[in-house]
C-alpha positions in Angstrom: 28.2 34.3 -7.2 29.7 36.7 -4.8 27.6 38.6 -2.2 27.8 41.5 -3.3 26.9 40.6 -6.9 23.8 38.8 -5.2 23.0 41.8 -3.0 23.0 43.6 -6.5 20.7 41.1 -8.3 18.3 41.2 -5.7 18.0 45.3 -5.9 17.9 44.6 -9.8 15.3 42.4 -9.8 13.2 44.5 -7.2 13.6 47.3 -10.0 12.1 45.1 -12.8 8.7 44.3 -10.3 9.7 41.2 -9.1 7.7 40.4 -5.7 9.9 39.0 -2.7 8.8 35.0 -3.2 10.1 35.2 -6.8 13.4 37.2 -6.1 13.8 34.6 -3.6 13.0 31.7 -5.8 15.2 33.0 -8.9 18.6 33.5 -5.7 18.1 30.7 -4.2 17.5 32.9 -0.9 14.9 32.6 1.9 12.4 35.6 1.7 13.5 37.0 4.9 17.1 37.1 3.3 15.8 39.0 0.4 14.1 41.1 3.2 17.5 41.9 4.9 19.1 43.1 1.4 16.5 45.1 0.5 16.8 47.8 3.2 20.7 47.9 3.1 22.0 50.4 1.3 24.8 49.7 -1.6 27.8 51.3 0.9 26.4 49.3 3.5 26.6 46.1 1.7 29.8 46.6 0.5 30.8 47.3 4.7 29.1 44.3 5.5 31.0 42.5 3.1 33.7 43.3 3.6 33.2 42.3 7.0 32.3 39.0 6.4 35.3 38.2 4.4 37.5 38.9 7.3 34.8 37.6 10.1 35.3 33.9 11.7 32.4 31.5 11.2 31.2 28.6 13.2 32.0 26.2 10.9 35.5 27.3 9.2 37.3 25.2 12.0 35.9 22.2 10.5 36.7 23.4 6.8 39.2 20.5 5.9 36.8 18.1 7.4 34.0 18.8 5.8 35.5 19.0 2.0 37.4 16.0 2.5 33.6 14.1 3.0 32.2 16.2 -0.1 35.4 15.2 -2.1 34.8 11.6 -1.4 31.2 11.8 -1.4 29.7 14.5 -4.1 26.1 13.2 -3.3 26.4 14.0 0.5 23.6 16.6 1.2 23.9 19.5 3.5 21.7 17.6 6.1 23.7 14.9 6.3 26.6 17.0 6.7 25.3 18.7 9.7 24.3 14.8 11.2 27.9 14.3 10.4 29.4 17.4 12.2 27.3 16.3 15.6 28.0 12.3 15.1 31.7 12.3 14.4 32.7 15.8 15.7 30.5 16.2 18.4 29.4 19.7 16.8 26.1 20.6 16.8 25.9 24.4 17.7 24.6 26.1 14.4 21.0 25.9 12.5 21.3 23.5 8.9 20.3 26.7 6.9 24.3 27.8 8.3 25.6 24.6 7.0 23.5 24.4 3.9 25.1 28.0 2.9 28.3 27.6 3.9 28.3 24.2 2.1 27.0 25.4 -1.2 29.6 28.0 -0.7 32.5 25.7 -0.2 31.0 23.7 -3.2 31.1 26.6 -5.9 34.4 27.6 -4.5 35.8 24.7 -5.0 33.9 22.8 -7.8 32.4 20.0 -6.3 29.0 19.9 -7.8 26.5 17.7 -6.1 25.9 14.8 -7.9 22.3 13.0 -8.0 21.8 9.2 -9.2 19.1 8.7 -11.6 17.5 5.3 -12.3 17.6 4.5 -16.1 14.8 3.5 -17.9 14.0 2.1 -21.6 11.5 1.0 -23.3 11.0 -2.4 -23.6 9.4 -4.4 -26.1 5.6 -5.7 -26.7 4.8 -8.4 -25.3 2.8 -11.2 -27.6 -0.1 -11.9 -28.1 -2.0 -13.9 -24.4 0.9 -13.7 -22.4 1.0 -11.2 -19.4 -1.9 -10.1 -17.2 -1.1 -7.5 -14.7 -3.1 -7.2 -11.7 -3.2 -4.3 -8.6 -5.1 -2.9 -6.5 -6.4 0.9 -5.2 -8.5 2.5 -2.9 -9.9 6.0 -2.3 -12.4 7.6 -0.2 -15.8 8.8 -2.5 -18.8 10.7 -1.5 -22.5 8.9 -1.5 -25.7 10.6 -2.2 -26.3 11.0 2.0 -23.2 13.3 1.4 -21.1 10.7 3.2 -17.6 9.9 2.4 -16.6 6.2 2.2 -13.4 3.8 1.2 -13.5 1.8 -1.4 -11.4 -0.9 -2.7 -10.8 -1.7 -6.6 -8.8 -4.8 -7.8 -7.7 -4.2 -11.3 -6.8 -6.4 -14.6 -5.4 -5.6 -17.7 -3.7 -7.5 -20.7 -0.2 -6.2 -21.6 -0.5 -6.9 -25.0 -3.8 -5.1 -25.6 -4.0 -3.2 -22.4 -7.8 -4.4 -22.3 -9.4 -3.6 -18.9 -11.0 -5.2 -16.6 -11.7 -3.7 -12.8 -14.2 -4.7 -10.0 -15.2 -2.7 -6.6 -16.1 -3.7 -3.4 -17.3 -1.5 -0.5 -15.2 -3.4 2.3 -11.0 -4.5 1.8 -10.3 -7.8 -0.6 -9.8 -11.0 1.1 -8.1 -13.8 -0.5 -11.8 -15.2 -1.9 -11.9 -12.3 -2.8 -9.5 -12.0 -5.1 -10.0 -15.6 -6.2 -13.5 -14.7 -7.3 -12.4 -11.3 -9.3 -9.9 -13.4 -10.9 -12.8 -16.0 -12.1 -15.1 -12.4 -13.3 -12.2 -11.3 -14.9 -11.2 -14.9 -16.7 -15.0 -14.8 -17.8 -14.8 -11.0 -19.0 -11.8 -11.6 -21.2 -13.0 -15.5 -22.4 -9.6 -16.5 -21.2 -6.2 -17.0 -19.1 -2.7 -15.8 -19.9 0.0 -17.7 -19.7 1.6 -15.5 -17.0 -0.1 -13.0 -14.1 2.1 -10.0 -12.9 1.4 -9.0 -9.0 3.0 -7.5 -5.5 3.9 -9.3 -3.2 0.7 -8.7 -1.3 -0.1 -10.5 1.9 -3.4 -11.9 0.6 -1.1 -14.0 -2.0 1.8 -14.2 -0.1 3.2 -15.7 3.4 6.8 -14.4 2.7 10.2 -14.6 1.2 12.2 -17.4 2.2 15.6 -17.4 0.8 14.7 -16.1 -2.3 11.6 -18.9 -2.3 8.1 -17.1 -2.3 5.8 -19.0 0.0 2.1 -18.4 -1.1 -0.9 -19.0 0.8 -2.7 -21.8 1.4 -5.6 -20.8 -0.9 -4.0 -19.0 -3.8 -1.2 -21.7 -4.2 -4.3 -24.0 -4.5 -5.9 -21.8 -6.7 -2.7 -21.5 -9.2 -2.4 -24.9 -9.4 -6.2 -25.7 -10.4 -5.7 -23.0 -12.7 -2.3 -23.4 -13.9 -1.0 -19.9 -14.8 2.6 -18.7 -13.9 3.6 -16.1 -11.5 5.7 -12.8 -11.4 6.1 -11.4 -8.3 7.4 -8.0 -8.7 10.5 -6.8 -6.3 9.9 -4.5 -3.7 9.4 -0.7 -4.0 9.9 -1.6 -7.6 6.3 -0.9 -9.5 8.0 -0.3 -12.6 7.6 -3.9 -13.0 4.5 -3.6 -13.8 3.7 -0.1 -14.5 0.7 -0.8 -17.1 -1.8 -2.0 -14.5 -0.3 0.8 -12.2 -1.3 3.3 -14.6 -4.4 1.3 -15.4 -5.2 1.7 -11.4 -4.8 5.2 -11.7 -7.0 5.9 -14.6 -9.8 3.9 -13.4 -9.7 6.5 -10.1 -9.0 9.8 -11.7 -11.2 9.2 -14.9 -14.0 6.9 -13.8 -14.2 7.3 -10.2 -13.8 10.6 -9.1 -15.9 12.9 -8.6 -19.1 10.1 -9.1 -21.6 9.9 -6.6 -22.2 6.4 -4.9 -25.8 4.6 -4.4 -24.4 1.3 -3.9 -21.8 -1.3 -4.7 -23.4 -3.3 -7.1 -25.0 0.0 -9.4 -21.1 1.3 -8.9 -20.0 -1.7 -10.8 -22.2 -1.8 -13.3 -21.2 1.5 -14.0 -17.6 1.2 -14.1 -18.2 -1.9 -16.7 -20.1 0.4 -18.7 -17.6 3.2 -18.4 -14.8 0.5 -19.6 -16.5 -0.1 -22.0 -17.8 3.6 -23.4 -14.5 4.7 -22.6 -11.3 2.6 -20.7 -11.0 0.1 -23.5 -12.1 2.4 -26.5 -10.4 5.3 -26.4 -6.8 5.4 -28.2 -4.3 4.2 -25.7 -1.5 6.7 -25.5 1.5 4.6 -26.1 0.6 1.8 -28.5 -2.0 4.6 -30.3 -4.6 2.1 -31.0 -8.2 1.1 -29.3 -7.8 -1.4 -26.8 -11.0 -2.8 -27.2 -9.6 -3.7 -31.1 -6.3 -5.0 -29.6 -7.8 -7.4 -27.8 -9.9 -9.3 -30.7 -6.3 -10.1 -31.8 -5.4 -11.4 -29.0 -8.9 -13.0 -27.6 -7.7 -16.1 -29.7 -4.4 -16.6 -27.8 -5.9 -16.7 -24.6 -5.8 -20.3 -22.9 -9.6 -21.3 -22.4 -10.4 -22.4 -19.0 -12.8 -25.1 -17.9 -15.7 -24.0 -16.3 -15.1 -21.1 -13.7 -14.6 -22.0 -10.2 -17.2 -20.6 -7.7 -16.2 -19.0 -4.7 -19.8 -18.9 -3.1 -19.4 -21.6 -1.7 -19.6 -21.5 2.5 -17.2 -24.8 1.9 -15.2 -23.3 -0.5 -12.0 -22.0 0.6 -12.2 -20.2 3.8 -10.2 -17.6 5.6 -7.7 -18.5 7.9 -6.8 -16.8 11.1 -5.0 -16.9 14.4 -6.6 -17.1 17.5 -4.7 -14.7 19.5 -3.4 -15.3 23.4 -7.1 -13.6 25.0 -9.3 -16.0 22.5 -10.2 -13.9 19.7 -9.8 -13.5 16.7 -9.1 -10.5 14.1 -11.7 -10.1 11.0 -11.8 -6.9 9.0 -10.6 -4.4 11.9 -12.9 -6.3 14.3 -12.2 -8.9 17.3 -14.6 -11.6 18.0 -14.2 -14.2 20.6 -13.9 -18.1 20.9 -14.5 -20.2 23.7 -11.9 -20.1 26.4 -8.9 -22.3 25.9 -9.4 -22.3 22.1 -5.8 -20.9 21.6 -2.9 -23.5 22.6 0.2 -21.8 24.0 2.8 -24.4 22.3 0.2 -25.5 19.5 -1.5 -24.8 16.1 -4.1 -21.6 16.6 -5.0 -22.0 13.5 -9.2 -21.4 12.6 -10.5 -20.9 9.3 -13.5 -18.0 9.2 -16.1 -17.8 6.4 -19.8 -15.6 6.0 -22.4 -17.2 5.9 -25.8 -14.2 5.2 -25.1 -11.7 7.8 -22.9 -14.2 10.6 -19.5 -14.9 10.8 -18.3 -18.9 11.0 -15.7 -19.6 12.9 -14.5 -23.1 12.2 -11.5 -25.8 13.7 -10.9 -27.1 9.6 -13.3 -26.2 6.8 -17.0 -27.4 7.5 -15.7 -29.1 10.3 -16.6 -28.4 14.1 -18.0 -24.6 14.6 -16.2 -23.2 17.4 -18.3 -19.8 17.0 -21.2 -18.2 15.1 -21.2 -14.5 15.2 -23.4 -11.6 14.3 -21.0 -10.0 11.3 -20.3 -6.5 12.5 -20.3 -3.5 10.2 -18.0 -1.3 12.3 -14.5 -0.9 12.9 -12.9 -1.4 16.3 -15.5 -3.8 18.0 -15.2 -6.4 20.3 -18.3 -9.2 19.3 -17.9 -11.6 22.3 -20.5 -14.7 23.5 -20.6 -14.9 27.6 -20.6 -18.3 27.1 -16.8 -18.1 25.9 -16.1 -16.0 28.9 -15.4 -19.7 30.9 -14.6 -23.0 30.0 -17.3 -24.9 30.9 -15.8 -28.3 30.5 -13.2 -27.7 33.8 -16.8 -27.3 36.3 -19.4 -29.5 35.0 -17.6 -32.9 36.9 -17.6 -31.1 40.3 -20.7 -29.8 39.3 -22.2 -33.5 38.8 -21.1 -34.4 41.6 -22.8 -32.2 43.7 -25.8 -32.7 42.8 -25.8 -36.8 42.8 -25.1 -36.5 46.6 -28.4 -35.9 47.6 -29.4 -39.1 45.8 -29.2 -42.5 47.3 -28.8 -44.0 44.0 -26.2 -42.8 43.1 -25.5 -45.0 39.5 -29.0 -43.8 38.2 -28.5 -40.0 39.1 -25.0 -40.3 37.5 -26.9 -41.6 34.1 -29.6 -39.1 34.3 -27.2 -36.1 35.0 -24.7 -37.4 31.8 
């Protein structure tokens, strides 16, 4: 459009009551451009046009330049243009706004509209009957009746054929056990397993990517093999892959969750089974049009049974590992507790496992085998939990120490027996 047409819409549109923001909107102007129209005069506009047509701008200099990159490169946005203009033309006097307009000028000029890539999407077919679980995981911050707000953390199930739901909370972030335990509620909830489980590639089930190889951790590879389900790992930033639990995740939060006062974990869980089952898995799902909850006694019978559950109770079960760090602690839900000095090995395996045992944290060398720490389990965030005793190590002084003492003594054989 030319400037003086625009100049004319804008006093056109002021007529007809538009306010500034929406004259602005509809022109694609700032307001403070709209502004500026508004108190010229028609003859003046036409002067000031005028003068721009014969007026040298900043940026006409690099003219050729800049449609040659839009001609090769129709995506190319004005801010990328203006990085362009300072990296490879060391040019970087004018605002973006100046290359934004000039650009969208040069691109109506000389048709070059700016082209956006779209991902494509279809739909893809049902899946059958007891094949696919999806599982994810949310948080979100909730009020309790002190008027406190608190995080919580909610792993997710459901079945892709039936899109039945099954969801648990915890007031404190998911360690592997306790995903491994969910997965047991959830095998008991649904009187089954699938043949396949759908997940991220999320650091409580996975070490990393090794050429392509996933590497899992030492407890969930266990875990998969006892149970014997296959895994899809979805690709990075790519949550279409599996979109149902995503939405699933989403609905739990927005339609259970918010807005629900919380008393306490276990009371928040029974509600949220109740609610699944007054509402998540019995109302009409919105794509396949049918009650989950009727799905899914369809597909209850195609579900592999599974032995008796496993229990994750156990203080023997499968612990947590950890690193002991170069300063002898280790890191446990956004605390650091200590373990005696020289525990970590510069050139060797650092290695501990941790587990809970009531209200103290175990630190162990293997599972159940030598404690190298019990700690008081902290409840805050940030805190250092240290024994004195791991302050030294006390194995370096207690031989000078003995032999100190035995000097004194005449016999010095007995003392030595008596001091060991």
């Amino acid at each position: 459009m030319l400037k003086i047409e625009l100049i004319v819409e804008v006093y056109q549109l002021k007529k007809q009551g538009f306010n500034v923001s929406a004259i602005a909107r509809k022109c694609s102007l700032s307001r403070n451009t709209v502004y500026a129209y508004l108190e010229m005069d028609l003859k003046d506009a036409y002067e000031w046009v005028d003068d721009l047509k014969t007026r040298k701008r900043k940026l006409d200099p690099y003219q050729d330049q800049i449609l040659g990159w839009l001609k090769e490169h129709p995506d190319l946005s004005a801010s990328q243009i203006s990085d362009w203009l300072e990296e490879r033309c060391s040019f970087k006097d004018i605002g973006e706004s100046t290359v934004r307009t000039y650009v969208r000028e040069l691109r109506e000029k000389y048709h070059i509209p700016k082209t956006v890539n779209f991902r494509s999407y279809e739909a893809v077919e049902e899946l059958p009957k007891g094949k696919q679980i999806q599982v994810d995981f949310g948080e979100m911050r909730i009020k309790t009746y002190e008027g406190k707000v608190i995080k919580i953390y909610v792993i997710a199930f459901v079945l892709s054929h039936s899109r039945f739901k099954y969801a648990e909370w915890q007031d404190r972030p998911f360690t592997t056990r306790d995903v491994l335990r969910s997965h047991e509620n959830a095998f008991d909830y649904y009187g089954g397993i699938t043949e396949e489980i759908v997940y991220d590639q999320d650091k409580l089930m996975t070490v990393s990517e090794n050429g392509g190889d996933i590497i899992y951790t030492e407890e969930f590879q266990s875990y998969r093999q006892q149970r014997g389900f296959r895994i899809y790992l979805c690709r990075a930033a790519d949550p279409e892959s599996k979109g149902k639990v995503e939405n699933v995740v989403k609905f739990i939060k927005r339609n259970f969750a918010k807005n629900r006062v919380f008393h306490q974990i276990e009371t928040w869980n029974e509600q949220c089974l109740a609610w699944l089952e007054r509402k998540g898995n019995y109302q009409v799902h919105n794509t396949t049009k049918k009650r989950p909850v009727e799905v899914f006694a369809l597909e209850k019978p195609h579900l592999r049974k599974v032995s008796s559950l496993l229990s994750f109770e156990s203080n023997h079960g499968l612990s947590i590992t950890r690193t002991v760090h170069k300063d002898n602690i280790i890191k446990y839900q956004s605390n650091r507790y200590s373990v005696p000095l020289g525990t970590h090995k510069p050139q060797g395996d650092n290695t501990v496992y941790v587990r809970t045992e009531r209200d103290e944290l175990i630190i162990e060398k293997t599972p159940g085998g030598v404690t190298l720490a019990i700690h008081p389990l902290s409840r805050g965030k940030g805190q250092l939990i240290k024994n004195r005793d791991h302050s030294r190590d006390r194995s370096t002084g207690i031989k000078a120490f003995i032999e100190t003492v035995k000097m004194p003594f005449e016999d010095k054989e007995k003392i030595h027996v008596f001091l060991e």
